[in-house]
C-alpha positions in Angstrom: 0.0 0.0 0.0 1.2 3.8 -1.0 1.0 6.3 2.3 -2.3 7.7 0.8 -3.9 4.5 0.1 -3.1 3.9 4.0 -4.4 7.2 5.2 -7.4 6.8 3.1 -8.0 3.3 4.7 -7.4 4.6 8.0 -9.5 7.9 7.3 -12.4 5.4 6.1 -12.1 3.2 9.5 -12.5 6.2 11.7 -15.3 7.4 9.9 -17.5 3.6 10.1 -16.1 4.2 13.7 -17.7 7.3 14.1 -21.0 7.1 13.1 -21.4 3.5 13.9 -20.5 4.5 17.6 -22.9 8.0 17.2 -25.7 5.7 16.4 -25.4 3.3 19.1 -24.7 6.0 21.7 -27.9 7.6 20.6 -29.9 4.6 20.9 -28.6 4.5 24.6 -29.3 7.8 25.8 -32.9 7.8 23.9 -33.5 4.5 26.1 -32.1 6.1 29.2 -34.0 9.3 28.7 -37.3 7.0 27.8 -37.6 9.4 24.1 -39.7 7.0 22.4 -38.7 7.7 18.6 -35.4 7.7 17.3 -34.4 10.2 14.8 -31.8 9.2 12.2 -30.8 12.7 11.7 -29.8 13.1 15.2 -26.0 13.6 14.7 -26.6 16.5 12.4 -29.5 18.5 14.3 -28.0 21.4 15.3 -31.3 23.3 14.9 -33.0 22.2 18.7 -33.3 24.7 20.8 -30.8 24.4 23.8 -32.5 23.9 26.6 -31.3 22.0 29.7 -34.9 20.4 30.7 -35.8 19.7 27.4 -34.6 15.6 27.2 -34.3 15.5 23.1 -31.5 18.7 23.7 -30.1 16.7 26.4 -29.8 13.4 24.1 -27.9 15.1 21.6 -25.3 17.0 23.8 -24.7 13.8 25.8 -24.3 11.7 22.7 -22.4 14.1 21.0 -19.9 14.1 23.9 -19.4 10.7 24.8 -18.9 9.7 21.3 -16.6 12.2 20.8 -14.8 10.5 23.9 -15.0 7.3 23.0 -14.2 7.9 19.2 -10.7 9.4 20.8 -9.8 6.2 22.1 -10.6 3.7 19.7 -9.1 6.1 16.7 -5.8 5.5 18.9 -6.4 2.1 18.6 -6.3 3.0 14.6 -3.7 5.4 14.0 -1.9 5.3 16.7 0.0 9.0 16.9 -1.9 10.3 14.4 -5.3 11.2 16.8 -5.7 14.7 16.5 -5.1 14.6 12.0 -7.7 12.2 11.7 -10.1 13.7 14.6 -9.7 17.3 13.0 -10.9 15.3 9.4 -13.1 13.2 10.9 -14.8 16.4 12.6 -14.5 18.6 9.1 -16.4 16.1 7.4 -19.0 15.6 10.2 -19.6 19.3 9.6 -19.8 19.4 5.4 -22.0 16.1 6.2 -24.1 17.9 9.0 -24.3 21.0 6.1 -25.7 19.2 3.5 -27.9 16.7 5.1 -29.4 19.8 7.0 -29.0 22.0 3.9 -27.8 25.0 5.6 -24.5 25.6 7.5 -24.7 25.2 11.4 -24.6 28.9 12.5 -26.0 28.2 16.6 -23.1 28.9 19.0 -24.3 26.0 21.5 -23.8 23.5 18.5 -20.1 24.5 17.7 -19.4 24.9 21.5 -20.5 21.3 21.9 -18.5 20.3 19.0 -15.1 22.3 19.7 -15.3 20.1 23.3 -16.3 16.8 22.0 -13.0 17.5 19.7 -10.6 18.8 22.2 -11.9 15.4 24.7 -11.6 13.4 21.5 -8.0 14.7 21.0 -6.9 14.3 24.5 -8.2 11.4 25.2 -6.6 9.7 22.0 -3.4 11.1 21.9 -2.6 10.3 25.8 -4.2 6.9 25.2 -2.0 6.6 22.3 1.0 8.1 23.9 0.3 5.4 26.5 0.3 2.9 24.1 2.9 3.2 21.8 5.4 5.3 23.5 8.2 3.5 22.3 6.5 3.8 18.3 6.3 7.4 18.7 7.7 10.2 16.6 9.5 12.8 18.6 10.4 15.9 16.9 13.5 16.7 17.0 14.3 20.2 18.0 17.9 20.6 18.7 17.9 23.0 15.7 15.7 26.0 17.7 
């Protein structure tokens, strides 16, 4: 396999990884918080109203967050070193994705609040999990030359 061919694989992986882990997140917290109908455009509603008693607001944030989470880890599992590259793509695509299925660009400042910390737990998470991992595969830079 060519370097690109590999990235695209990997790129490909994270993304089944993603939503499959979205979907099944969802179907938890709609089961926990007794919502009766599942919406299959849950991962790209960014158009609910934030409100902190209403339980389909709460089902998104929470789901949003833990997969986020979650996704961190098992991209590590992946990549290895490379969690925050394919997090950053993963989370670019989500948003083109999120932009066309809901045919207008997400605009609400709760949505990309959620977003920027599902990322930034996604990226910690993964990269320490990584680092934990494969500490003695990783790539230093070297920076003698500062």
């Amino acid at each position: 396999f060519s370097l690109l061919q590999v990235v695209l694989v990997n790129l490909l992986i994270c993304m089944v990884v993603f939503y499959t882990v979205y979907y099944v997140v969802l179907s938890v917290c709609f089961a926990v918080f007794k919502i009766k109908m599942l919406d299959g455009l849950a991962p790209f509603d960014f158009k609910t109203n934030p409100s902190w008693i209403n339980p389909y607001y709460l089902v998104l944030v929470i789901s949003l967050e833990i997969t986020f989470f979650i996704c961190g880890l098992l991209f590590a599992l992946v990549v290895e070193e490379w969690v925050w590259d394919y997090a950053v793509t993963v989370t670019i695509i989500h948003i083109i994705i999120t932009s066309v299925v809901m045919s207008e660009f997400p605009l609400t400042l709760h949505w990309w609040l959620a977003l920027g910390s599902g990322v930034i737990s996604m990226i910690c998470g993964g990269q320490i999990l990584s680092y934990c991992l494969f500490k003695d595969n990783f790539i230093y830079p070297v920076l003698d030359d500062f």
